[in-house]
Structure formats: structure tokens, C-alpha cells
C-alpha positions as CSV (number, residue, x, y, z in Angstrom):
1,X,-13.2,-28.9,-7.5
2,X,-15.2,-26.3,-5.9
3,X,-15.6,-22.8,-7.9
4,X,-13.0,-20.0,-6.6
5,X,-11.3,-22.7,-5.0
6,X,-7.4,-22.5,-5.0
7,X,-4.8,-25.3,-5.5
8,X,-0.8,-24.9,-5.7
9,X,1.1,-27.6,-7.3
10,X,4.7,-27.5,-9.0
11,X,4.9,-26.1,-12.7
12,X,7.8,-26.5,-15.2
13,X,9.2,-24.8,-18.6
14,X,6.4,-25.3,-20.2
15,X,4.0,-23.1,-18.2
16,X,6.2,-19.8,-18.8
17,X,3.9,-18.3,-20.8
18,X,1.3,-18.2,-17.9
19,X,4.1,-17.1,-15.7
20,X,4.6,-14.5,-18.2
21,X,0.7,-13.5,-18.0
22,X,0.4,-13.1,-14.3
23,X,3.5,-11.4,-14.1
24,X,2.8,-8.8,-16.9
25,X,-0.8,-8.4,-14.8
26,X,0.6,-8.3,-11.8
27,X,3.7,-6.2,-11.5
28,X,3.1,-2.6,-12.4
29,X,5.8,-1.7,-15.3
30,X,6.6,1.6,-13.6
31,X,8.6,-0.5,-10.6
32,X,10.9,-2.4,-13.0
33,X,10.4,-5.5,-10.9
34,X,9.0,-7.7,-13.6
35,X,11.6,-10.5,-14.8
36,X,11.7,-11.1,-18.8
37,X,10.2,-14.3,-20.2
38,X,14.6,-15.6,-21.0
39,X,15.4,-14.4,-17.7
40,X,13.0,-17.2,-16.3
41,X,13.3,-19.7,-18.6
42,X,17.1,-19.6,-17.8
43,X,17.1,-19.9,-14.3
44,X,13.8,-22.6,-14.4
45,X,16.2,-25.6,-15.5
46,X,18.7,-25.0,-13.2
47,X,19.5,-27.4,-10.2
48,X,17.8,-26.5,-6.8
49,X,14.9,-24.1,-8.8
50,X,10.9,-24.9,-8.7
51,X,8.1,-23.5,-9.8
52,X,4.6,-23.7,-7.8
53,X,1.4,-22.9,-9.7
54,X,-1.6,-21.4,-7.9
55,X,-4.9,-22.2,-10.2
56,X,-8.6,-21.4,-10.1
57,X,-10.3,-24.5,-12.2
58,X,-7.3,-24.3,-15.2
59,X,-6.5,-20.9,-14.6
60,X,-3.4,-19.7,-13.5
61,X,-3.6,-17.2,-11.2
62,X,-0.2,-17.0,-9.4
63,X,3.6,-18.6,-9.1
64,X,6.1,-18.3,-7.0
65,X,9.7,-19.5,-8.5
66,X,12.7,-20.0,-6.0
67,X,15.9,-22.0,-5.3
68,X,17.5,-24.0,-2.6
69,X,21.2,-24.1,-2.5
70,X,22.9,-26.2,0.8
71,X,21.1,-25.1,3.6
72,X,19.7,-21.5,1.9
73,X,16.5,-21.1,0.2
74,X,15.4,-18.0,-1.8
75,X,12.3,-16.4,-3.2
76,X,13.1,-15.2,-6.4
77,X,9.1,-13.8,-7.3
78,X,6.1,-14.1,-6.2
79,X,2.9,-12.8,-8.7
80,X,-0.9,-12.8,-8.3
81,X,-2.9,-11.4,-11.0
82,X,-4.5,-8.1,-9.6
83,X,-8.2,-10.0,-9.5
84,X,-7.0,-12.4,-7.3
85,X,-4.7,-10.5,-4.7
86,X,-6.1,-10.3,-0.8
87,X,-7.7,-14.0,-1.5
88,X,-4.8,-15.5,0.8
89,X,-3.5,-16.8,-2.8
90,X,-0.4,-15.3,-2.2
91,X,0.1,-16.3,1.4
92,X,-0.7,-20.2,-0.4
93,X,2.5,-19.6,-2.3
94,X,4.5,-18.2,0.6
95,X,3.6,-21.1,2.6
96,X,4.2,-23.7,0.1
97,X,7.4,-21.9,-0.5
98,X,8.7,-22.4,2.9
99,X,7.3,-26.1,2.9
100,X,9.1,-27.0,-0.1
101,X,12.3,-25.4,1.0
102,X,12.7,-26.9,4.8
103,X,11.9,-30.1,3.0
104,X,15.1,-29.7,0.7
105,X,17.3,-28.9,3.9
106,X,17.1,-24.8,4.1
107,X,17.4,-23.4,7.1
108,X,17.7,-20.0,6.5
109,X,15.0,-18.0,3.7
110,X,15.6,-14.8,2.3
111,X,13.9,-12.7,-0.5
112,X,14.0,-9.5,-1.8
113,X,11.3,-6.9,-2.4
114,X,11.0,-3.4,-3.3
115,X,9.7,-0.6,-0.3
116,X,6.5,-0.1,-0.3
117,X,5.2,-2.7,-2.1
118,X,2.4,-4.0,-0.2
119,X,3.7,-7.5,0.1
120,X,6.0,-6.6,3.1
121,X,3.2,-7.3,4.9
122,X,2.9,-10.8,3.8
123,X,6.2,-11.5,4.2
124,X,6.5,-9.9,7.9
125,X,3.3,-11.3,9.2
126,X,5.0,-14.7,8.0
127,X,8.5,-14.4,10.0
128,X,10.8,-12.2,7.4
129,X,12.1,-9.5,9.0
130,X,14.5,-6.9,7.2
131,X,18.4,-7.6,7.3
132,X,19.7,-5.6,4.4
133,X,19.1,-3.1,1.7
134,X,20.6,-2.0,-1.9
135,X,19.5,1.2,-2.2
136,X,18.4,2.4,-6.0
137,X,18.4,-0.8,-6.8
138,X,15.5,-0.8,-8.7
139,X,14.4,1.7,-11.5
140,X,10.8,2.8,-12.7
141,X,10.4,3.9,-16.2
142,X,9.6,7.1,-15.0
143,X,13.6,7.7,-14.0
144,X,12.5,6.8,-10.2
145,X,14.5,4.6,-8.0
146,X,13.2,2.3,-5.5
147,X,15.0,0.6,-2.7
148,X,15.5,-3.3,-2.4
149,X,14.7,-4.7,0.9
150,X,16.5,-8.1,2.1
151,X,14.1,-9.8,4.4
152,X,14.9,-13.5,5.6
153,X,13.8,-15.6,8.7
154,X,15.6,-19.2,9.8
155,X,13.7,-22.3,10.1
156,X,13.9,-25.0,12.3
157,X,14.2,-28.5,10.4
């Protein structure tokens, strides 16, 4: 392997507590975006769900965990530690994301991310445009509320 160079495979249960690490360094606690460690390891057995791992040597430096049900795929998060954001690490996840998901039969992708966080971008520049909203929908530690964007693009098989 080549130093600082990136690989994404699947991940399982039993790397939750690197899940757990990334997410606590990536997502900034005042947001309230960041899932608990039972809130992950409840949805991680369930039919439909994977897990991808993106590593530096053994490192883990971000996931991305999503479902698939019929013809419907979701991103349910997507972390990269703070070191290792604007490497294209995240835009690996994304794209495996969308790999994995047209090759389980989705057709349609969806996510949800708060305004302003700065991976609209990503997610734009990769096909998701915005078709929905919940507004207050999520709430910082600091009594702030923050928007939830919907953002989903279709996929041809």
C-alpha cells in the first residue's frame, strides 16, 4: 500500500467503535447530528444496511452506513475525521455508496443533511439536488435549531 493512500471496503458490528471515533471527531457536538454508538449498532444488522470503511494503512478514517429497501437507497451518515476532510475521502464514500446501491436495485437515492453544513457541496456536485425540508429538525446544545435538507437524485440501472 502506498502511504496516504485511501481504500473503502465494507465494515460490520464489530468496527463500531471506529465508527464511533470518526464520528465523535468529525461531527461538531453543537449540531446534534452525531448518532449514538446503540443507535448504530441497532440499525447495522438490519436487512438492506452496509457499512463501507475508508482506511489510511489500518486506520480508519471515514464510513458511510446506508440501506437499500426495493428500489430506494438511503444515506443514513457519512463521517471523515477533520484531518482527513478535502482529500476526496468523502467523495470515495459517496461514490461507493451509489455503486453499492444501483447494484442492489435502487433507483432513486436520498439523504438528509443539515444547512450549511459544507457537505451540500459534495452531495450537489454529485447529482442530489434538494426536494424537501423539516425545519428545526435538528438541535444544537446551544438551544439552536438547524434545518434538515432532503436531497435525492435517480439512477439509471
Amino acid at each position: 500500500m502506498i502511504p496516504g493512500e485511501i481504500t473503502v471496503a465494507e465494515g460490520g458490528i464489530l468496527d463500531l467503535d471506529a465508527v464511533m471515533s470518526v464520528m465523535d471527531d468529525s461531527f461538531d457536538p453543537s449540531y446534534g447530528e452525531a448518532w449514538t454508538a446503540p443507535q448504530c449498532a441497532g440499525l447495522m444488522p438490519m436487512p438492506g444496511v452496509w457499512l463501507s470503511l475508508a482506511r489510511e494503512g489500518q486506520d480508519v478514517v471515514g464510513f458511510s452506513l446506508a440501506r437499500v429497501v426495493s428500489d430506494e437507497a438511503e444515506l443514513l451518515l457519512l463521517a471523515v475525521r477533520r484531518g482527513g476532510q478535502r482529500r476526496g475521502i468523502g467523495h470515495l464514500l459517496l461514490d461507493r455508496f451509489i455503486s453499492i446501491a444501483v447494484s442492489r436495485g435502487a433507483e432513486r437515492l436520498h439523504l438528509e443533511v443539515r444547512e450549511g453544513n459544507h457537505a451540500v457541496k459534495l452531495y450537489s456536485r454529485s447529482g442530489f439536488v434538494e426536494v424537501g425540508r423539516r425545519k428545526h429538525y435538528y438541535s444544537g446544545r446551544d438551544g439552536q435549531v438547524y434545518d434538515a435538507l432532503t436531497l435525492a437524485r435517480r439512477v439509471t440501472v
